[in-house]
Each structure stands twice: as structure tokens, then as C-alpha cells.
C-alpha positions as CSV (number, residue, x, y, z in Angstrom):
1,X,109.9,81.9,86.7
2,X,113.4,83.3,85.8
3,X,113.6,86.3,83.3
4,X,116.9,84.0,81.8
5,X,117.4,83.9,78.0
6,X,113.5,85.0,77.1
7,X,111.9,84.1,73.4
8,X,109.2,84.3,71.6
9,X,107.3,81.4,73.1
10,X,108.5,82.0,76.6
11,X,107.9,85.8,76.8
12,X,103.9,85.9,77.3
13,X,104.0,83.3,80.2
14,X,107.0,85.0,81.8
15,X,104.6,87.9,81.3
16,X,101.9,86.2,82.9
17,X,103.7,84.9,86.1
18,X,104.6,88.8,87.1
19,X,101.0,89.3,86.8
20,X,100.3,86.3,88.6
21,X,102.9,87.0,91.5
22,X,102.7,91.1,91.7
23,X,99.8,91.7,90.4
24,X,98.4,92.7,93.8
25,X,100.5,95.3,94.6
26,X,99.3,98.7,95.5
27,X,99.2,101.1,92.5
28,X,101.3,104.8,93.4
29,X,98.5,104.9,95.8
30,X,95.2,104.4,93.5
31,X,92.3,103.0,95.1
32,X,93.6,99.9,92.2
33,X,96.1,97.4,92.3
34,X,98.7,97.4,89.9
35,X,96.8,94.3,87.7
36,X,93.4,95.7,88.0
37,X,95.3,99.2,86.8
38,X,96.4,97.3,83.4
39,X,93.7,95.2,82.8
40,X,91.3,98.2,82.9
41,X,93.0,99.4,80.5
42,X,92.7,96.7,78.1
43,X,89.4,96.5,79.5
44,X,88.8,99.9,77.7
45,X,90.8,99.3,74.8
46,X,89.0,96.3,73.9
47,X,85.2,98.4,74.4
48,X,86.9,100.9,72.2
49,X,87.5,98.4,69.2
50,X,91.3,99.0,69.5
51,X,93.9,97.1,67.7
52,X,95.4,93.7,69.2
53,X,98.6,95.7,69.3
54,X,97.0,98.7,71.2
55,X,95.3,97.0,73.4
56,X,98.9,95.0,74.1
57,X,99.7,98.4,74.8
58,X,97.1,98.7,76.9
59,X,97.2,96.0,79.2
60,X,101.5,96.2,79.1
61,X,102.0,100.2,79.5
62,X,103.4,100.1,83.3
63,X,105.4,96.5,82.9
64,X,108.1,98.6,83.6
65,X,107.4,99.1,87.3
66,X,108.7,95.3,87.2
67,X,111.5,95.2,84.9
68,X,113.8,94.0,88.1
69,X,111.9,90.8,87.2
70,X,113.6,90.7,83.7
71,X,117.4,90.2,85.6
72,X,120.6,91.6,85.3
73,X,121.0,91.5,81.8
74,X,118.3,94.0,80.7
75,X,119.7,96.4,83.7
76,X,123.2,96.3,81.7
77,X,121.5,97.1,78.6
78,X,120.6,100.5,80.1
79,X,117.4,100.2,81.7
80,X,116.8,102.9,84.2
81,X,114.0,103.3,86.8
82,X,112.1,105.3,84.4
83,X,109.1,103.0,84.4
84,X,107.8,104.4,80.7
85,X,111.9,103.7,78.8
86,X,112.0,100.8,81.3
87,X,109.1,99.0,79.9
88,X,109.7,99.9,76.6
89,X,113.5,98.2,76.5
90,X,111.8,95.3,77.5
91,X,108.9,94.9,75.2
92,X,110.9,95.7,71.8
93,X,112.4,92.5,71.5
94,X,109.0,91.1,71.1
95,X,106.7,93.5,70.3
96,X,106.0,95.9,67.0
97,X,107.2,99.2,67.3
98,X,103.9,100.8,68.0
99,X,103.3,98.8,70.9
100,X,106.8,99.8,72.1
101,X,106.4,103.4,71.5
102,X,102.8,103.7,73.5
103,X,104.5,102.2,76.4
104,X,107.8,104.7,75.9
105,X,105.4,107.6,75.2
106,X,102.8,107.2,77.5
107,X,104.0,109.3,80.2
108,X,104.9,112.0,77.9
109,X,101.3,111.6,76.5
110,X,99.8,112.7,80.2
111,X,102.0,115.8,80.3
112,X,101.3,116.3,76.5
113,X,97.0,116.2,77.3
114,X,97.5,118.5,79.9
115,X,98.6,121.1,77.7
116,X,96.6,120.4,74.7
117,X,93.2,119.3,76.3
118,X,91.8,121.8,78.5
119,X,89.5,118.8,80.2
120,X,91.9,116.3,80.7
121,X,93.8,117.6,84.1
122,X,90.5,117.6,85.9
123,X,90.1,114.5,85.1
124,X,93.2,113.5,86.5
125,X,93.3,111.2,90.0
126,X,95.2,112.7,92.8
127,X,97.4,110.3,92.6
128,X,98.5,111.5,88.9
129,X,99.0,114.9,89.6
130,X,101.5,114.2,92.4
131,X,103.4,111.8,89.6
132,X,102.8,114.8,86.8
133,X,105.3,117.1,88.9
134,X,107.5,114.4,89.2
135,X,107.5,114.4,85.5
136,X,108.1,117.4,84.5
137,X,104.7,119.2,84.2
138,X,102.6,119.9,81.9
139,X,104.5,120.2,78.1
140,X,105.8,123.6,76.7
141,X,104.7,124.4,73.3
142,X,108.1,123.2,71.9
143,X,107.7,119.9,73.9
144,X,104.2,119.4,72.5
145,X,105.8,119.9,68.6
146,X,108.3,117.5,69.7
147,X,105.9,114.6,70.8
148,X,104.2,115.1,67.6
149,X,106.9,114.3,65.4
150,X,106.6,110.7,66.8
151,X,105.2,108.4,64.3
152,X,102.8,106.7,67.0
153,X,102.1,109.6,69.2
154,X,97.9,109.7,68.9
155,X,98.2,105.9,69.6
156,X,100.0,106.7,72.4
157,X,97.5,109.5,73.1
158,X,94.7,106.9,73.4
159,X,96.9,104.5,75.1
160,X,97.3,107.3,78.1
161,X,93.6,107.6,78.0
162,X,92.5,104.4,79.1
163,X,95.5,104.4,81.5
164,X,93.4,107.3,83.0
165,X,90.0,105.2,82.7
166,X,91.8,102.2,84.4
167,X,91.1,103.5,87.9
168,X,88.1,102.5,89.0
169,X,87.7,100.3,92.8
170,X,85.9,96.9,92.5
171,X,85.3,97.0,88.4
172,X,85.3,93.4,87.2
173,X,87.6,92.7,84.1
174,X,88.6,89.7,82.4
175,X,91.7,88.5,83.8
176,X,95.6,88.4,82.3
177,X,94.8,84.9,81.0
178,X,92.2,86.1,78.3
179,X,94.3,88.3,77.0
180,X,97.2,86.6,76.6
181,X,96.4,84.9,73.4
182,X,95.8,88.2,71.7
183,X,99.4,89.2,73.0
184,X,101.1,85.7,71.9
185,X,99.2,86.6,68.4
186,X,100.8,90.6,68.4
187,X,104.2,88.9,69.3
188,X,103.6,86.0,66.9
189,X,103.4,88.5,64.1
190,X,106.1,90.8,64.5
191,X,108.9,87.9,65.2
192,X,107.3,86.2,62.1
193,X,108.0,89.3,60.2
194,X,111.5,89.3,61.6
195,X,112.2,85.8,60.3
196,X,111.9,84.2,64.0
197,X,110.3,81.0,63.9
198,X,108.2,79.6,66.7
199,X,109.1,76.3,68.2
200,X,105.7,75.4,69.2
């Protein structure tokens, strides 16, 4: 399936087909593939009694490790190999903001726990502290004011936390297809508040 001219009925299945196709790709060397990464985290979400819209969050935070699958047009727009800004530009023609701010944020989130939780670094996977340098560290104090000024930043917070949890070898989750009417209803509802009307 071809990223083309994508809509509010054909973005979920588009969705879906990545998942379906690449899904099984190794993770930045977790003991988890890339699907079973995101779907433990919507996993989690969903035990948590999140939102629909977080656990879209969830289950959508590293779409942007993919977002060569959205074609040439999105890469004009801007989109860099950031994976956290990557996913975001491609979510917020669909999604409400706070779903497109957890993905944009969610990196920053990691760097912002490690200053602000004592706990969280060791519970870290190796594989997350090698990215963490990558990304700049842990936050300075000024960073950490910074992140709080966003409007969805403890969303995002908890959105980084079951990206953490979303690590574990062999756990059994329900797969993309269950959740994907919850993510045509978060979609549903924001283009409906937009005016967009659905052709199905």
C-alpha cells in the first residue's frame, strides 16, 4: 500500500499495513521487535485505564522509524530522521494534538525522567542508554522548565513510561488489528471536529 494522497478513512489501514509488513524488524537492538515494542505499550496503556487518544499514543510513538513509508511528499514537508518530529509530522493531519505532542515529546520525556526521577535511569534497558547519549543526555534544569511549559508534557511523561515497560521477550499482546478501531474512533473525532467528513 502506497502512502499517496492519505485521508481520514485510508490513514488507519495504511497504518496497519506498515505494521503488517515491518513490524518484525529488530528494535535498536531490544530483545523486542519493533510491533511487539508498540503494542506493549498500548498493552500498558490500556491496563492503565488511559485515554483512546493516549493509548494511540501509545501504540503510535516510534511510527516515525517508518515515515520513508509515507513518500516523498512528507520528506519535502521537512521531515527529518528525527524519529520523535518524524512521527509527529505525520500523525497531525489525523490525530488531536495531544496524541501528536506525546509522540513529538516522547524522547525529550526519557531525558526529562532521567533528571527528575532518581529511579527511572536504572530502569533503563541497555539499549536506551546508548540512544540517551545520542540524545543529548539527561535534561539541564533549564531544559526540564522548558518541557514543562508544554501543554501535554505529563501525558507525554506517561506515554515514555510504557514505552519503557514495552520491552519485555515473548509477552503476548493483542495485535494491531484490535486496536485499530480505537485509533479510527481518535481519528474520527478530531477530523469531525475539523469539519472533515468521512466517506464511509
Amino acid at each position: 500500500m502506497s502512502g499517496g494522497t492519505l485521508s481520514r478513512d485510508t490513514i488507519i489501514p495504511f497504518i496497519a499495513d506498515i505494521f503488517r509488513r515491518r513490524g518484525a524488524e529488530s528494535y535498536l537492538g531490544e530483545a523486542v521487535t519493533m510491533s511487539e515494542h508498540m503494542l506493549q505499550g498500548a498493552f500498558f496503556a490500556t491496563r492503565d485505564g488511559a485515554s483512546d487518544e493516549l493509548v494511540a499514543a501509545a501504540l503510535l510513538h516510534d511510527i516515525g522509524h517508518y515515515t520513508n513509508e509515507f513518500g516523498e511528499d512528507y520528506i519535502e514537508q521537512g521531515i527529518d530522521n528525527l524519529h520523535d518530529e518524524a512521527g509527529a509530522r505525520v500523525l497531525e493531519g489525523f490525530f488531536p494534538q495531544v496524541v501528536v505532542a506525546c509522540v513529538r515529546l516522547h524522547v525529550a520525556a526519557k531525558r526529562y525522567l532521567c533528571t527528575t526521577d532518581p529511579t527511572y535511569f536504572d530502569k533503563l534497558s541497555p539499549a536506551s542508554v546508548a540512544t540517551l547519549k545520542l540524545q543529548g543526555g539527561p535534561m539541564s534544569r533549564i531544559e526540564v522548565a522548558e518541557f514543562q511549559k508544554n501543554t501535554f508534557h505529563q501525558e507525554a511523561v506517561r506515554v515514555r513510561l510504557w514505552d519503557e515497560a514495552g520491552k519485555v521477550p515473548g509477552m503476548k499482546t493483542p495485535p494491531f488489528d484490535y486496536y485499530a478501531p480505537l485509533l479510527q474512533r481518535v481519528v474520527d473525532r478530531h477530523m469531525a471536529g475539523k469539519g472533515v467528513r468521512a466517506s464511509h
